[in-house]
Each structure stands twice: as C-alpha cells, then as structure tokens.
C-alpha positions as CSV (number, residue, x, y, z in Angstrom):
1,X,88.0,134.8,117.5
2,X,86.8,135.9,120.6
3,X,87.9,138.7,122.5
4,X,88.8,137.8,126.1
5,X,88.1,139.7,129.4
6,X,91.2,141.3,131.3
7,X,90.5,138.1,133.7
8,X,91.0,135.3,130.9
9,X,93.9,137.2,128.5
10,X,96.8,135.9,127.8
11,X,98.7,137.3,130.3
12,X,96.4,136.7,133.2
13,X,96.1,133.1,132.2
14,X,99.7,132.5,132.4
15,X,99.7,133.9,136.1
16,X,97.1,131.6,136.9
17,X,97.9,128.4,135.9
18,X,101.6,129.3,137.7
19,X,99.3,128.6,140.9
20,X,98.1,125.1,142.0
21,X,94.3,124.9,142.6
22,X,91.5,123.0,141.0
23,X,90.9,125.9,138.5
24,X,94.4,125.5,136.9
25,X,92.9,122.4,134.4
26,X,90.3,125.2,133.4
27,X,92.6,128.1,133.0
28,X,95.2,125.7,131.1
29,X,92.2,124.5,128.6
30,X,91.3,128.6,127.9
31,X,94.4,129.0,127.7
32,X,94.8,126.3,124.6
33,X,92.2,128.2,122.8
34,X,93.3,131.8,123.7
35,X,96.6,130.3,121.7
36,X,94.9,129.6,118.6
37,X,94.8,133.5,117.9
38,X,97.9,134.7,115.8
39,X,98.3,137.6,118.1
40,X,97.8,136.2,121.4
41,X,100.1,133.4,120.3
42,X,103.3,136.5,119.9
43,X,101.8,138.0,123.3
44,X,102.5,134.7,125.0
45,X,106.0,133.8,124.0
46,X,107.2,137.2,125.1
47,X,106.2,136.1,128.7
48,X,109.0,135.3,130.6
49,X,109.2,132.0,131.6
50,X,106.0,131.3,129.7
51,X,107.2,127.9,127.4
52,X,109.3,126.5,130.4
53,X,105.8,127.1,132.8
54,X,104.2,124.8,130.4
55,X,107.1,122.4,129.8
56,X,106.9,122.4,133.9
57,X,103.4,121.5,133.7
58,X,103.9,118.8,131.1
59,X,106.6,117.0,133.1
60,X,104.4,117.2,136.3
61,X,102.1,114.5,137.7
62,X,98.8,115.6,137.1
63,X,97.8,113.8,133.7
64,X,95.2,116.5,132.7
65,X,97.5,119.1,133.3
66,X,100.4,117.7,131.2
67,X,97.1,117.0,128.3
68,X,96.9,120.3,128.6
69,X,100.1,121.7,128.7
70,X,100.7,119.4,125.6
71,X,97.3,121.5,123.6
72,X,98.9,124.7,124.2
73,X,102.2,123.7,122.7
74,X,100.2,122.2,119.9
75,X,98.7,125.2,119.3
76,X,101.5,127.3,118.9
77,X,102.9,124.9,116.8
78,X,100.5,126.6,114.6
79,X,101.9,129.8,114.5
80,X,102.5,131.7,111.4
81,X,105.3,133.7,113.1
82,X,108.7,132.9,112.2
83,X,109.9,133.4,115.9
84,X,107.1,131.4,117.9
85,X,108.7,127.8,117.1
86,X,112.4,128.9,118.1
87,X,110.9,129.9,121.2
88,X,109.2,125.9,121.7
89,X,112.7,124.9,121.2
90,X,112.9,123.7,125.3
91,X,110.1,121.8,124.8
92,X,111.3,119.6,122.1
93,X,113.5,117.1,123.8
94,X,110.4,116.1,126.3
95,X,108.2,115.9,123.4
96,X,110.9,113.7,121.8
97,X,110.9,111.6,125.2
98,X,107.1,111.2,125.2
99,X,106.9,109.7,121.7
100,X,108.2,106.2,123.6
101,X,104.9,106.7,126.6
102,X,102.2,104.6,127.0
103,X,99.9,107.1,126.4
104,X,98.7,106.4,122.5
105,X,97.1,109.9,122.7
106,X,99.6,111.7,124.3
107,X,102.6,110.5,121.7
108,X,100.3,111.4,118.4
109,X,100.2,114.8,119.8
110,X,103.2,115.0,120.3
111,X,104.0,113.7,116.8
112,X,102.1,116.7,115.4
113,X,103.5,119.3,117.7
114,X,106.9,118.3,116.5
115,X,105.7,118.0,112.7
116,X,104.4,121.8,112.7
117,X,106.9,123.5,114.3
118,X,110.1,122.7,112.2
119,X,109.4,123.3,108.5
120,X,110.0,127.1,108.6
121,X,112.6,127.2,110.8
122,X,116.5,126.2,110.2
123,X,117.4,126.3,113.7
124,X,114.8,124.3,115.1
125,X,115.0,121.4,112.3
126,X,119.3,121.2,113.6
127,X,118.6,120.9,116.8
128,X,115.8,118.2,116.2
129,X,118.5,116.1,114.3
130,X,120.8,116.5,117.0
131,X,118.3,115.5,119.6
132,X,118.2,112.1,117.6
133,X,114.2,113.0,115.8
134,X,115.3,110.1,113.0
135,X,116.2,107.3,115.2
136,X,113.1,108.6,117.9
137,X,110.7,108.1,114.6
138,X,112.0,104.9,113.6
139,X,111.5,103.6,117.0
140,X,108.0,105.0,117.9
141,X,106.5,103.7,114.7
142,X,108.3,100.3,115.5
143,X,106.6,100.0,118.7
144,X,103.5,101.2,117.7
145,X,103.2,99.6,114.2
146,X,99.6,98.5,115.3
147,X,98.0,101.9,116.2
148,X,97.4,103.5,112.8
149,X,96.5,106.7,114.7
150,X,100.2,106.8,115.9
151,X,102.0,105.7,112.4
152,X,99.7,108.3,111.0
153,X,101.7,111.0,112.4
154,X,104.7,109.3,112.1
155,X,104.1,109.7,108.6
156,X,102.8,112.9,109.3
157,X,105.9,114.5,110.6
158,X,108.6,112.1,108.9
159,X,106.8,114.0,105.6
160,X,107.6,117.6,106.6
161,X,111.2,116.6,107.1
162,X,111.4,114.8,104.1
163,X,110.0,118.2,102.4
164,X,113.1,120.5,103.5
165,X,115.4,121.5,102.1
166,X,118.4,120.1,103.4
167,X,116.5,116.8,103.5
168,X,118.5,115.1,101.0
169,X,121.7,115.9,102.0
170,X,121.0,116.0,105.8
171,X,118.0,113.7,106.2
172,X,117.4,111.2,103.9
173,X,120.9,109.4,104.6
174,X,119.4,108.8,108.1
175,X,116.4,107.7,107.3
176,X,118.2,105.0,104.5
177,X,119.8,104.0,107.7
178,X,117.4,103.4,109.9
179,X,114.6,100.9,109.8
180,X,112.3,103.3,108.6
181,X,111.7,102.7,105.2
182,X,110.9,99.0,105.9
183,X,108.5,100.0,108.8
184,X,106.7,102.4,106.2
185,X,106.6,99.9,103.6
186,X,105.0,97.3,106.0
187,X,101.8,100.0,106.2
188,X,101.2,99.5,102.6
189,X,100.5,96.0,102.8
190,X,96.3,95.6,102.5
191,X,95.3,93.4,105.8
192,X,92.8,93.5,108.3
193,X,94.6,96.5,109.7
194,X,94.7,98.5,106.0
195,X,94.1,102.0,106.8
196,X,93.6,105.2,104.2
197,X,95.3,107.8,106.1
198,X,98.6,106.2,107.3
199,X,98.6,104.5,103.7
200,X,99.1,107.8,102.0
201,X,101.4,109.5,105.1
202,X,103.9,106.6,104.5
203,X,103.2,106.5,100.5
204,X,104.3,110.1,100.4
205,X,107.5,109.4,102.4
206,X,108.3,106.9,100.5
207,X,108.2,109.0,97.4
208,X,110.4,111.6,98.9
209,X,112.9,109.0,99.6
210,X,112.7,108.0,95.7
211,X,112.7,111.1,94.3
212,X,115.8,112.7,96.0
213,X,118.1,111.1,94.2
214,X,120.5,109.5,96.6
215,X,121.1,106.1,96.5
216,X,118.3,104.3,96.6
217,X,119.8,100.7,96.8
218,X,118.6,100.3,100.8
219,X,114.6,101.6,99.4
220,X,114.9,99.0,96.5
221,X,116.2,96.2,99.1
222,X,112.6,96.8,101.2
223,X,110.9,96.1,97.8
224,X,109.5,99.7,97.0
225,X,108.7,99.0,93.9
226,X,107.2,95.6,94.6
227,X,104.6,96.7,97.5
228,X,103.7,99.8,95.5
229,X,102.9,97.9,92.5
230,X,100.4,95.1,94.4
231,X,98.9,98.1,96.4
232,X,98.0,99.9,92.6
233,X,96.7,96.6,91.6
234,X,94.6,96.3,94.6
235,X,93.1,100.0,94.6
236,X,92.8,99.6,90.8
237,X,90.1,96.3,91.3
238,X,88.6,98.7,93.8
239,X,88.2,101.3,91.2
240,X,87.2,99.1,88.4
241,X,84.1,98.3,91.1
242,X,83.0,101.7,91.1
243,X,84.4,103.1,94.2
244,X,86.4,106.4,93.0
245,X,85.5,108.5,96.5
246,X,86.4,108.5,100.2
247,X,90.0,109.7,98.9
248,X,91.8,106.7,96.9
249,X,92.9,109.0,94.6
250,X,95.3,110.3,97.4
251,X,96.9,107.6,98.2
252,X,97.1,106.5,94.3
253,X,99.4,109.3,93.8
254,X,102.3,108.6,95.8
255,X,102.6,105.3,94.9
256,X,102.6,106.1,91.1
257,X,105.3,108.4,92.4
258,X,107.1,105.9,93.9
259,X,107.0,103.4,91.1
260,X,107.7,105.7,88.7
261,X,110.5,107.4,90.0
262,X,112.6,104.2,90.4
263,X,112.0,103.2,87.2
264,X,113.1,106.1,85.7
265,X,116.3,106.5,88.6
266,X,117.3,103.0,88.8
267,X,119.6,101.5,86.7
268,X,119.4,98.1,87.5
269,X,117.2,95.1,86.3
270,X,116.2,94.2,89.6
271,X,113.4,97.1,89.2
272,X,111.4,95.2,86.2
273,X,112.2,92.3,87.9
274,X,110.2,93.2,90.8
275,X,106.9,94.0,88.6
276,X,107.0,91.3,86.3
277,X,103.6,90.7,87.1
278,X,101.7,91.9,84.1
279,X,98.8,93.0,86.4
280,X,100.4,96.1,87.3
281,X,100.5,97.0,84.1
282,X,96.7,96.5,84.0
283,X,96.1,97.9,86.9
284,X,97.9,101.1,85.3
285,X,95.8,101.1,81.9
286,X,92.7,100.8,84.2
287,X,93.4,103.9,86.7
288,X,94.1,105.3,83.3
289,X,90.8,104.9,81.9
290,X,89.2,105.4,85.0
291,X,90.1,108.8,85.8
292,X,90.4,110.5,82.5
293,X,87.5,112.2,83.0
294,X,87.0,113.1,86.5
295,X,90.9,113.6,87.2
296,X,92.6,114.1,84.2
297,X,96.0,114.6,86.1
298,X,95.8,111.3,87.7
299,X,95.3,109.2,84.5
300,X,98.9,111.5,83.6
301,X,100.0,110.3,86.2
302,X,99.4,107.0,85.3
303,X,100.2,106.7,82.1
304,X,103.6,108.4,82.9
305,X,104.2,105.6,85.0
306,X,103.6,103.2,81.9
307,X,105.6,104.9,79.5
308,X,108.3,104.3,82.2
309,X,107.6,101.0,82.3
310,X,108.2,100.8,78.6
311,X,110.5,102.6,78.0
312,X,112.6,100.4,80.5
313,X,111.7,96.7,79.1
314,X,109.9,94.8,75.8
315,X,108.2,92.8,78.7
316,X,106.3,95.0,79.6
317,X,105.6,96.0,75.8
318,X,104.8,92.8,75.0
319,X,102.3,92.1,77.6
320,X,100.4,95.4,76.6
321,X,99.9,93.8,73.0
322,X,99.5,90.4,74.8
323,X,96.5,91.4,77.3
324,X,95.2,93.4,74.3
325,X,95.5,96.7,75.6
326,X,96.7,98.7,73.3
327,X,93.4,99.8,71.4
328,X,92.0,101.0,74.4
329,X,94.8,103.2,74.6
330,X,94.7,103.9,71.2
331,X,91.0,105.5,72.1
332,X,92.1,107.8,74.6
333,X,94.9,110.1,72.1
334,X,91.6,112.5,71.5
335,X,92.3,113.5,75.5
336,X,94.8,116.6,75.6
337,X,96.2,117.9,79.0
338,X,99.4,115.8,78.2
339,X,97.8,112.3,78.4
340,X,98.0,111.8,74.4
341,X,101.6,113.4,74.7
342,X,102.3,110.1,77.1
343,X,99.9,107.7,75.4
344,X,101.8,108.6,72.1
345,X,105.0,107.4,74.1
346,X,103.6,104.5,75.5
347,X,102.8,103.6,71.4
348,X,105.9,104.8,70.6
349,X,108.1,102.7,72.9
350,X,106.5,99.5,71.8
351,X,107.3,100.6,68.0
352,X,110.2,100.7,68.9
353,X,111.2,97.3,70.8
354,X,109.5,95.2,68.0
355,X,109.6,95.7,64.6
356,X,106.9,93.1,64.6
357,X,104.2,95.0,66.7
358,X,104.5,97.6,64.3
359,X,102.1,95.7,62.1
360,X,99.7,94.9,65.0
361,X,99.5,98.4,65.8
362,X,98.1,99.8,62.7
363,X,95.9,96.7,62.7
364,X,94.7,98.8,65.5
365,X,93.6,101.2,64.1
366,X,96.3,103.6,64.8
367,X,96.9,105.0,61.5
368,X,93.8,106.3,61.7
369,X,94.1,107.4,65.1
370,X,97.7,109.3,64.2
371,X,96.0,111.2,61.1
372,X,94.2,112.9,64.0
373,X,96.8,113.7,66.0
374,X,98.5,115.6,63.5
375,X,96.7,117.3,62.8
376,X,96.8,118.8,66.5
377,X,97.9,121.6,67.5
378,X,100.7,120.8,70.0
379,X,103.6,120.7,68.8
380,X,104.7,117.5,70.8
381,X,102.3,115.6,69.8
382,X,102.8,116.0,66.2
383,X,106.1,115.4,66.5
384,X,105.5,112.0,68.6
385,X,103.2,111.0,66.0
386,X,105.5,111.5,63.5
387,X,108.0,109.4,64.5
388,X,105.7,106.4,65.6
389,X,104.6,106.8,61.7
390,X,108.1,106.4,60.7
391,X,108.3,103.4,62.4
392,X,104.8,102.1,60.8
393,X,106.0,103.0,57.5
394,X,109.2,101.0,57.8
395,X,107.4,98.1,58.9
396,X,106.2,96.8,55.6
397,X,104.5,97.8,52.8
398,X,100.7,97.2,53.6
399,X,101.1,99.7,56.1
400,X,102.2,102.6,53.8
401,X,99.4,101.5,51.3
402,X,96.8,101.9,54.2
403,X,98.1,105.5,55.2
404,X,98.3,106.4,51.6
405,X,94.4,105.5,51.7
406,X,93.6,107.5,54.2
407,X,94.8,110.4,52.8
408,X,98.6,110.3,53.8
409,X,100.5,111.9,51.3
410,X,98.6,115.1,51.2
411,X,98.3,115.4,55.4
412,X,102.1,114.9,55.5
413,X,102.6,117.8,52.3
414,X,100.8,119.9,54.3
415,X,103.9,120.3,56.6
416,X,106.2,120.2,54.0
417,X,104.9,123.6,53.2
418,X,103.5,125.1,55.5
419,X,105.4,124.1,59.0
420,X,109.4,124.7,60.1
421,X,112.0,122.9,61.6
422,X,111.7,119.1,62.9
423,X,108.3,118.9,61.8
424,X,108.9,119.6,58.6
425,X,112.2,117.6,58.2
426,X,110.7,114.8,59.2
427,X,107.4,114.9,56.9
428,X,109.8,115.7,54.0
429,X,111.5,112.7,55.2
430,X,108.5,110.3,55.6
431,X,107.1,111.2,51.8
432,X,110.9,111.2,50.0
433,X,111.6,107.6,51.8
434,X,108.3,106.2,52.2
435,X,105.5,107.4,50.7
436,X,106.6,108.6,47.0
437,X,109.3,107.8,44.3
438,X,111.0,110.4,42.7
439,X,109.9,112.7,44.7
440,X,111.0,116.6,43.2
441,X,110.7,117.6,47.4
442,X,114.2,118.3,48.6
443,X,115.7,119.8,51.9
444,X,117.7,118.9,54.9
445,X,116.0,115.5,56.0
446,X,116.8,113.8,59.0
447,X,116.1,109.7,59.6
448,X,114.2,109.0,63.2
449,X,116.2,109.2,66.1
C-alpha cells in the first residue's frame, strides 16, 4: 500500500473531514482507501470520536458524504483485528435502518458491512440479534425480492450468521420463524430473473438451515427438497449440453447439500414424496458422470445424494433399474476417491429392497465388476462388495455358477487366508454357504447384516 504524506494520514484525514468544505467528499474518499491498510485501520479506531464522526456523516444530508462515510465503514469491516468491529458497534443500528432505503446501492453495502464485521466477534453478533438483524433480513429481501444485487447480500450476510456458532441454538429458530426460508427458496426458482450468485448465497443458507439439526418441519413446509430437486434437474440438462464453466458447480453443491441432508434427517415420507419425479434421480446419475473427471468431489457429492435416496425408498431403486441406469453406474466402480465406496452403496441398497433385481444386476455385468473391486485395496470397498455378493449369491443359483466361472472360489480363498476380521468372516462365509459343499473351511462366520 502506499505510504501517505503527513497531510493525507490517518489522523489528519479524520480532522479534515470534521470540517465542512468542498474538500471533505475528497478527504472522506482517501480516507476509504487509507482504511484498507491493516495498520492504519487500528490507528483510526483509537481516534476519539472517529466511528461516531463517520456515523455523523452517514446520517447527514449530503448523499456523497454518507456514500462515503458508508466505504469507510466497509472497509473496516475488513479488518483482521479482533477489536476494530467492537469498535463499529455504534454504527450498526443505522446500518440496520438503511437496509429498508431507497437507495438499492446504499442497502447492499450496508448488507456487506454488517456481514463482515460479526463472524469473529461474540459481542457484536448479541447485539446484532437484539437490534432485530433476523426480522431486518427477512424484510429487506422481501421488499427487494426483484434486485438480485440486494438478495445477493442478503444471502451474503444471512450465510455468516448461519456459520456461527451459536447459530443453531440462537439463530436458526429465528430464521424458522420468519419468512426467510420461503423468500430464499423463491430465488431458486429458474425465471427470467434466475441469477448465479444470489442462487448459490440462498442455496448455501438453505443448507445451513438443513444441516443443523433442529426441526426442520417449517424448511420441509417451503418445499426444500422439492425446489432443490427441479433446480439439479435443470442445471443437470445444462451440463449434459456441455456447459460445466461460469461456476455451476457452485451453486450444485449446496443444493446436493440441501437434498441430501433431509433425506438423511427427515423421518417422514413426505421427503420421497416431494421427489417422486424420477428425473432427479437422473439428473443425479448425470452430474455423476459428468464430473467424475474434472471434479471428482462433486460426482461424491452426488452420488451421496443417491445413495440417500436409496437408502430411503425402493422407488427410487426401482426407477434406477427402470431408466436403465444401473450399468452406467456399474462403469464408474474403477473411480476411487470414495465414489466406488458410494456407488457400491447405491448397488448395495437396491440388492437389498428386491430380491428380484439381484438377478438384473449381475445380468449387468456386475459380478464381473465386483471381482475387481476386491480385489482393491480399501478396505471399505471390499467389504461393500462383499456383502452385495452375498446378496447375488442368495439370489439364485445361475448367479453362483457365473461367479464360480469367473474365478470365484479362488478370489474369495484368497481372504480366507490371508486377510482378518470381517473380511475374512464373511468370505469364509460366502464359500461354506454358497459357493462349496462340504467345505473342510471352519471359523467364526457371520451371515450379512
């Protein structure tokens, strides 16, 4: 940064703009950048007087003045220093005040002013909630709804409070309460007014609210899950058309988030009920596929989200085998990182719902497909793949005749002598039951959980 002349320091700058004169616009705007500077930032808060000289300027009458005024608090909203936003404190109820102006410009700063300067600091983030930050929020994005500059940092600094840690014990009930979460929600709807960056604010929100565990029956009444799941089937046709930039993958996260979360929280049918469309489930298979190789935690993430959605309901099963998914899944166990881990519980979960898909699967290809994976060196996914096997081998006997062909009995003796523990209870298990009569193998087998 640059170093300023005695005439245009901190100090001198504060004295000047205490003075009315055309100049004082200037001095305010050098000021704003002076501020930007860690150090100068600690010089200025030890002024006396110095935040309530610029609250006094951004409760005055001259509109570039109060701009101004408004910068430098923005600034030192900024600050690294544990002690600069206690000192903004007197500023917060104006800037609470302004987020119901006319001025569009004026309120998002504001927004971001209040955002930065509570995270780090306990006593700020109290007397925010006292001053009444929730109910303030819920109103500025109601009134607003239509700027997405505005709802942007709605989302922005609703997001920070979400992230603290009081925030589900002190925070999160308010928000419930208010008519936030519907207002949020109504930014995820794609219209002519669909736009990235207030998308993903209110998508993170969102998936705060649904992983904090409270009750989550007011999110589920706004139809969380529902607008999630149409929004993922959306960006996944925009994906499948070859458009992976310009930062879709960032607002595909929190809404994978969102969905799975409450599938995995919710006890109630109402949740699968919501997504009963099946293209959400293809709209999960495709982000799958489409980001295994350029963002291999993203296609996790997705099929995460599917092995919550089949763990929770046969539909949903079903309509994998149905829409003939399942061997493109099947393809994509050779991927490590933890996909094949979830993949293998995807597979796993429709074993187990239906005895009947059992057969289908290995028509697959899947035997083949699991000969591989166990030969892994993960743990987990040897032991996943071991207990879809059981499953395969209980279905019928075609299906043990096939593994036997493809070598079975000798990959699976393999761990009876040379592994320990589950793995090797449960081979011992799969060749004593399954795969040979009279077998001379003995030890403490266990059936599949």
């Amino acid at each position: 940064m640059d170093t300023y002349s005695d005439d245009k320091d901190v100090v001198s700058l504060l004295h000047k703009i205490q003075h009315r004169g055309p100049e004082r616009e200037g001095h305010l705007y050098t000021l704003g950048k002076s501020l930007r500077d860690p150090a100068s930032q600690l010089v200025f808060i030890k002024q006396e007087n110095s935040v309530h000289v610029l609250i006094g300027l951004l409760t005055g009458t001259n509109t570039q003045c109060r701009l101004q005024s408004l910068h430098c608090l923005h600034e030192l909203s900024h600050s690294p220093h544990p002690s600069v936003a206690p000192a903004c404190l007197p500023a917060t109820p104006y800037l609470l005040t302004y987020l119901s102006g006319q001025s569009t410009r004026f309120t998002e700063l504001c927004l971001y002013t209040l955002g930065n300067i509570f995270p780090d600091s306990d006593v700020v983030r109290e007397k925010l909630l006292a001053q009444g930050i929730i109910p303030a929020l819920a109103s500025c994005i109601e009134n607003q709804r239509h700027n997405m500059a505005v709802v942007e940092a709605v989302g922005f600094t609703l997001s920070q409070l979400l992230q603290t840690k009081e925030a589900s014990r002190k925070i999160i009930p308010l928000v419930l309460a208010s008519s936030l979460p519907s207002n949020l929600l109504a930014v995820l709807t794609p219209n002519q007014n669909f736009a990235l960056g207030p998308a993903i604010e209110c998508a993170w929100c969102l998936h705060y609210l649904t992983c904090s565990g409270e009750d989550l029956q007011a999110v589920l009444a706004s139809d969380v899950v529902l607008q999630c799941g149409m929004l993922l089937v959306s960006l996944s046709d925009t994906v499948a058309q070859g458009n992976k930039e310009g930062g879709l993958e960032l607002l595909i996260w929190p809404l994978l988030r969102c969905v799975g979360n409450l599938l995995s929280s919710s006890t109630s049918d109402e949740v699968c009920a919501c997504l009963s469309d099946e293209r959400v489930v293809a709209a999960l298979c495709g982000l799958l596929q489409a980001y295994i190789q350029i963002q291999p935690a993203l296609a996790r993430e997705s099929a995460w989200v599917l092995n919550n959605f089949t763990a929770r309901s046969s539909l949903f099963c079903s309509t994998l085998m149905r829409l003939n998914l399942v061997p493109s899944l099947i393809q994509l166990l050779p991927f490590s990182q933890g996909i094949n881990t979830m993949i293998l519980r995807v597979l796993a979960n429709i074993a187990h719902k239906k005895r009947e898909s059992c057969v289908e699967l290995a028509e697959f290809g899947l035997l083949s497909s699991l000969s591989a994976t166990l030969k892994m060196a993960a743990q987990e996914v040897v032991t996943l793949s071991l207990d879809i096997l059981f499953m395969l081998l209980a279905s019928g006997s075609q299906v043990v005749e096939d593994f036997v062909k493809l070598g079975g009995i000798s990959l699976l003796e393999t761990f009876h002598y040379c592994s320990e523990g589950d793995v090797r209870r449960r081979a011992t298990y799969l060749l004593e039951h399954h795969l040979l009569t009279g077998s001379p193998y003995s030890g403490n087998c266990i059936p599949h959980s």
